[in-house]
N, C-alpha and C positions, 0 to 999 in steps of 0.2 A: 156954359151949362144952363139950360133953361129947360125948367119941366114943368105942366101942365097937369091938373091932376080936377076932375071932375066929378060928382057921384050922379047914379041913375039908379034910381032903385035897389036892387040887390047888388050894383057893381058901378067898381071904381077903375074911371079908364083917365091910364097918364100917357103924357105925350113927353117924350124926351128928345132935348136936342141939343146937341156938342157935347164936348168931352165930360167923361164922367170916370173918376176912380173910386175904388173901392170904396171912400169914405163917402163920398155923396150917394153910392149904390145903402149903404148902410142909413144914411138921413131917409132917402127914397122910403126904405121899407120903413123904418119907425112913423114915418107920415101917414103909409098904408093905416099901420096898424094903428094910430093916433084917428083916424077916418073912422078908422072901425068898432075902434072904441066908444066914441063919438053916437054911433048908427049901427048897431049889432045886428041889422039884417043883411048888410054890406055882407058878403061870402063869395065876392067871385071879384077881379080884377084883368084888365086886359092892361098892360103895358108893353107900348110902341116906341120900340128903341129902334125903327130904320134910320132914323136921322139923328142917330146918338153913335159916339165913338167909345168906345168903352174898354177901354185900358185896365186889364186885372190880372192876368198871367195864371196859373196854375193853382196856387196856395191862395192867392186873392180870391179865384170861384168859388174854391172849398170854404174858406171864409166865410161869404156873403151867403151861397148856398144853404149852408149849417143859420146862420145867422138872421134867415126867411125862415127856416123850420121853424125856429124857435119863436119867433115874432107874428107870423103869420099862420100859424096851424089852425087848421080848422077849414081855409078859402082853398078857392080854387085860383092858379094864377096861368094865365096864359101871355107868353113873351115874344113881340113881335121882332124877331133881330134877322138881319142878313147872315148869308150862310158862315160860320168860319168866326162869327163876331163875337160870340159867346160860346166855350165847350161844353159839350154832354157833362163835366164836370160840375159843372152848377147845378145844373137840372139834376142830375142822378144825386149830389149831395143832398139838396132839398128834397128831392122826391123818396129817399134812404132814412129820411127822417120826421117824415109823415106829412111832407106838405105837398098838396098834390099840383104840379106844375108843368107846364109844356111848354116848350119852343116851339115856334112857327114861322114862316118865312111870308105866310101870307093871313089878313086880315080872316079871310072866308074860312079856312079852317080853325084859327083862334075864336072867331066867334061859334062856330060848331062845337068845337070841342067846351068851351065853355058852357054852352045849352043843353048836353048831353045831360 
């Protein structure tokens, strides 16, 4: 597991790579949010997990999901993952709990939808 994590102005883009469970997805966010704390104009984040494996099954999304609401409300987070890598499960728990969040399968529409 190695993750890369940069700020630009209003946003924080992480680079993720090899295996990651649920508990490292849970360190991830607290670092967002430790970022953000840090630089309160941070409000948007792109992270790029195409070259991250990411092992969490059902009750783990809902987990992490729920556990991005809570930690990161208020940003916008857009999620680079191959199809199949990650379920509408995460995204819909987070997004059900007020964190406003997408999956993307490619760069050009995560950085769109983030500028919107």
């Amino acid at each position: 597991m190695e993750t890369d994590l940069t700020e630009t102005g209003d946003k924080l883009e992480l680079s993720c790579i090899g295996k990651y469970n649920q508990a490292d997805l849970l360190r991830l966010i607290d670092q967002i949010s430790e970022a953000r704390s840090r630089n309160p104009e941070v409000r948007k984040c792109l992270m790029d997990a195409l070259s991250a494996e990411i092992q969490l099954g059902g009750i783990g999304e809902f987990f992490v999901g729920e556990y991005a609401a809570k930690r990161l409300g208020g940003m916008k987070i857009a999620v680079l993952a191959l199809p199949g890598q990650i379920s509408n499960l995460l995204e819909n728990t987070a997004y059900n709990r007020g964190l406003k969040i997408r999956m993307s399968t490619t760069r050009e529409d995560a950085e769109a939808w983030l500028a919107e």
